[in-house]
C-alpha positions as CSV (number, residue, x, y, z in Angstrom):
1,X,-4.9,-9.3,-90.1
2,X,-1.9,-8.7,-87.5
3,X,-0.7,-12.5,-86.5
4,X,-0.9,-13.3,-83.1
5,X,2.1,-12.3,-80.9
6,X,0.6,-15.3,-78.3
7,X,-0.4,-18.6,-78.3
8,X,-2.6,-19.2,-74.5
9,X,-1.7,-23.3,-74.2
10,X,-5.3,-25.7,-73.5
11,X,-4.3,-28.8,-71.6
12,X,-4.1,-30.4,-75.4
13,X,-1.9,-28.5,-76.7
14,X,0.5,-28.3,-73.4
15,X,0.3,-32.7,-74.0
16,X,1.5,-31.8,-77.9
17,X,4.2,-29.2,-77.2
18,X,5.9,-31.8,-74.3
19,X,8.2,-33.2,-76.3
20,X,12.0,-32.8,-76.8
21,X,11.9,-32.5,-80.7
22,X,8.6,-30.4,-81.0
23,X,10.1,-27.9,-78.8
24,X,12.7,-27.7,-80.4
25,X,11.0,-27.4,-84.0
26,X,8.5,-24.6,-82.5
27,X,11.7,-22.8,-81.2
28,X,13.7,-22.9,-84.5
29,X,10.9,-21.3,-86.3
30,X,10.4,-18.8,-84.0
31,X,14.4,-18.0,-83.9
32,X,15.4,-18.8,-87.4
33,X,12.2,-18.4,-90.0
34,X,10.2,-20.8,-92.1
35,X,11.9,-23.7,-93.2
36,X,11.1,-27.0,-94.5
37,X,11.0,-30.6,-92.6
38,X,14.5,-31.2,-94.7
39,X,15.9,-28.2,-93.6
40,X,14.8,-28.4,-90.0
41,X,16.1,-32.3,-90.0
42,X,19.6,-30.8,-90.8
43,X,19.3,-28.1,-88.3
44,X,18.4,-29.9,-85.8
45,X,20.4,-33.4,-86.8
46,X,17.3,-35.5,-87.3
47,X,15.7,-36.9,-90.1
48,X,13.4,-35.5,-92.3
49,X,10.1,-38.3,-91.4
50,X,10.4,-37.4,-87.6
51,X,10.3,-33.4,-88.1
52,X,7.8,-33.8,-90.9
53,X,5.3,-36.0,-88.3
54,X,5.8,-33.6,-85.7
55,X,5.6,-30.4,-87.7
56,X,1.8,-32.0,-88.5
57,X,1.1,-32.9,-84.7
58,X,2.2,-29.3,-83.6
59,X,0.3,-27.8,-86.5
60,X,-3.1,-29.8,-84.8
61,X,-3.2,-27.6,-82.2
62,X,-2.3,-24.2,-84.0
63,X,1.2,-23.8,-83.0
64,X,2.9,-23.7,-86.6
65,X,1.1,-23.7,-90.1
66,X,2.1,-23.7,-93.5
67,X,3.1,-20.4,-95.3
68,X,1.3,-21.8,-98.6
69,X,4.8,-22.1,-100.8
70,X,6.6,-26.1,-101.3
71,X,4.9,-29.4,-101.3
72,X,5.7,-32.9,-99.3
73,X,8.4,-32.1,-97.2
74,X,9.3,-29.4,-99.1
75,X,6.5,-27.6,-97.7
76,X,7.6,-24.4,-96.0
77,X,6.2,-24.0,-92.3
78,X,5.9,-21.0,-89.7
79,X,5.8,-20.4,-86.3
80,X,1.6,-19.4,-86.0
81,X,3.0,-16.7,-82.8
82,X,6.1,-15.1,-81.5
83,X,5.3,-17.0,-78.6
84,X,3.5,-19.0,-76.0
85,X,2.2,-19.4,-72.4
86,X,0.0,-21.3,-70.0
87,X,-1.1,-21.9,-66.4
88,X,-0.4,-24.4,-64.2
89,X,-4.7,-24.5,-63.7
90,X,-4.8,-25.1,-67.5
91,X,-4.1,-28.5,-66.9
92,X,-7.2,-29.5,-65.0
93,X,-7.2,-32.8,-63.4
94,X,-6.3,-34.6,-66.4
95,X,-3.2,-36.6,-65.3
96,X,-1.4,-36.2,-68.5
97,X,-1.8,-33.0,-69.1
98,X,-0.7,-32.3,-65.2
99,X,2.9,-34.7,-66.3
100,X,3.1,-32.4,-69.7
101,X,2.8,-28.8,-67.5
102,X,6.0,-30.7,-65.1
103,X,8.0,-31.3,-68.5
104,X,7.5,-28.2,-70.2
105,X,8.8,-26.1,-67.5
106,X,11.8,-28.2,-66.2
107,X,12.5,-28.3,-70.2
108,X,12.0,-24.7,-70.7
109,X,14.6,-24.4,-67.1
110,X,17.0,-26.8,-68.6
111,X,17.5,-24.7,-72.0
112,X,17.7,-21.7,-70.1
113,X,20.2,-23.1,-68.0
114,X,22.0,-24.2,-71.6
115,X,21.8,-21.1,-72.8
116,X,23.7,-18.7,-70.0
117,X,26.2,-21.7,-69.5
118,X,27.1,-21.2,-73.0
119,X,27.4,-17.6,-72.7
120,X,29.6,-17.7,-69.7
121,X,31.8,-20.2,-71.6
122,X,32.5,-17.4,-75.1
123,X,32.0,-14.2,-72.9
124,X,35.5,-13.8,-72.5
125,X,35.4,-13.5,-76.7
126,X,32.4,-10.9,-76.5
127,X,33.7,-6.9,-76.2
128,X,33.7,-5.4,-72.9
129,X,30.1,-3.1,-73.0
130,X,28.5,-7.0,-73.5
131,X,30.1,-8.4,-70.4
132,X,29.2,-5.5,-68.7
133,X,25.6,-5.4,-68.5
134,X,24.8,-9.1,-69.5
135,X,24.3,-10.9,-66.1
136,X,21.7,-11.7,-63.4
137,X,19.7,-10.0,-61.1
138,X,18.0,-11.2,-57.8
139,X,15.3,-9.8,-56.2
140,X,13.2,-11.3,-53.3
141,X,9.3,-9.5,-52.4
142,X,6.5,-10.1,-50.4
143,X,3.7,-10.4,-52.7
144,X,0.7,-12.5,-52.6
145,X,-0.5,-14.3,-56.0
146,X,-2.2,-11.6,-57.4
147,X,0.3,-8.8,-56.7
148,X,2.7,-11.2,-58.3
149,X,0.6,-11.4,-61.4
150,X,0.2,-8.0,-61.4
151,X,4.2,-7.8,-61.4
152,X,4.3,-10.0,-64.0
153,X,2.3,-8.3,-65.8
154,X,3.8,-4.7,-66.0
155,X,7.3,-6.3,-66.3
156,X,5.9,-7.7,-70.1
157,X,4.7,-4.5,-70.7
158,X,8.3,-3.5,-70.3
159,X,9.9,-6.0,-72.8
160,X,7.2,-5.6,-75.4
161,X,7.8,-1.6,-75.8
162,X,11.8,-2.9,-75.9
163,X,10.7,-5.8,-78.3
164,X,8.6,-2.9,-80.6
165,X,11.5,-0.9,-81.9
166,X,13.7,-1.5,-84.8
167,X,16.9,-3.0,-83.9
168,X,20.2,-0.5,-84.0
169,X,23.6,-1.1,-85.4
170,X,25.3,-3.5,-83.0
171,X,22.4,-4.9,-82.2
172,X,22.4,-8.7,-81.2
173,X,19.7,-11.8,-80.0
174,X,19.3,-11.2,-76.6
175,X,17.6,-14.3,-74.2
176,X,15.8,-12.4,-71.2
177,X,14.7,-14.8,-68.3
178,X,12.1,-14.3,-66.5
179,X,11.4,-17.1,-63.2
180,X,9.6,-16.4,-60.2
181,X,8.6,-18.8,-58.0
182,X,7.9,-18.9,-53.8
183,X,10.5,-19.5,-51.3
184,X,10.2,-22.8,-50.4
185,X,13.5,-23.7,-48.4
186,X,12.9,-21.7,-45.6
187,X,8.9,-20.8,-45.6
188,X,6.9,-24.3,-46.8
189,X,3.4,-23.4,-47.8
190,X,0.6,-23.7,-45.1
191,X,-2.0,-26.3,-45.7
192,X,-4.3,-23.2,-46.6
193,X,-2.6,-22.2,-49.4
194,X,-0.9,-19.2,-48.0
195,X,2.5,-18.7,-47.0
196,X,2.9,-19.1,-42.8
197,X,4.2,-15.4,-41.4
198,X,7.3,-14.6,-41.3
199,X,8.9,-13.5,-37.6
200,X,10.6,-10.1,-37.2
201,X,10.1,-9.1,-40.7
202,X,12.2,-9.6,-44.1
203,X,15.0,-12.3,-44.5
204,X,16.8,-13.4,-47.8
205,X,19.4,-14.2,-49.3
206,X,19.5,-11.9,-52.4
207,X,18.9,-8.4,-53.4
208,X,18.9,-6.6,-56.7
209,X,22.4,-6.6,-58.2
210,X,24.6,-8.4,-61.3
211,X,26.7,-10.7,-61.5
């Protein structure tokens, strides 16, 4: 049987996953393979009784598992998908699982915010066709919820045909961010729900482009 390329988040697991080291465990094993709680204490500069209880904690809720080969903390463990996602509704009105939805996506905004400061900081190392089209596009739309989703939607499509084919010489880890979120600074949401109208049309401050 294919494994999952997805793991849909319950308001249990989204409590799990918020916290700094078990990210950080899930997203080593998806980047760097199986590994043991010794070797992912040393990768991660930790100790091997804190990645071993939180290897079993994210294991619970079916987000790694054991590949079956080591024993004690030589056990070998696996990412269980390529990835994961959730909604914001998922949550419910369980106040702790409402907090661990707040964490996980100002965490998951923080590392992404990590990872294109380091790139700008070596880029100048990198050969010229990198610089060139690594960057960041803007794009602003008027879209309501479910024409967003539907955006959303075909723009995965997208990456998964890229993420299907066998990578070519040269080829390197690429991080592709996707974040997409209401204007809020200069249209607040109406107590309805919906956003108020906007007066003579289209205003922004960004378009498509790199930079």
């Amino acid at each position: 049987m294919e494994t999952p390329r997805e793991a849909r988040l319950d308001a249990r697991a989204m409590k799990v996953l918020a916290h700094p080291l078990r990210t950080r465990l899930l997203g080593a094993l998806r980047l760097e393979g199986p590994d043991t709680a010794t070797g992912l204490a040393r990768l991660l500069g930790t100790n091997s009784g804190a990645t071993s209880y939180h290897l079993r904690r994210l294991a619970d809720v079916g987000l790694v598992e054991e590949t079956g080969t080591g024993t004690g903390r030589q056990r070998v463990w696996r990412a269980a998908h390529d990835r994961h996602s959730w909604t914001t509704s998922a949550a419910g009105d369980d106040p702790d699982a409402v907090a661990a939805n707040d964490w996980l996506q100002q965490d998951a905004t923080r590392l992404a915010q990590e990872r294109v400061s380091a790139w700008h900081a070596e880029k100048q190392s990198w050969p010229l066709p990198w610089r060139d089209v690594a960057g960041l596009s803007d794009y602003f739309l008027d879209l309501t919820p479910d024409r967003l989703a539907a955006l959303l939607h075909d723009l995965d499509a997208v990456v998964e045909r890229y993420r299907g084919e066998t990578p070519g010489e040269g080829s390197h880890r690429v991080f592709l961010y996707l974040h997409a979120c209401p204007d809020v600074l200069g249209r607040p949401a109406e107590p309805d729900g919906g956003a108020p109208a906007r007066p003579g049309g289209s205003d922004g401050d960004g378009g498509g482009g790199a930079s």
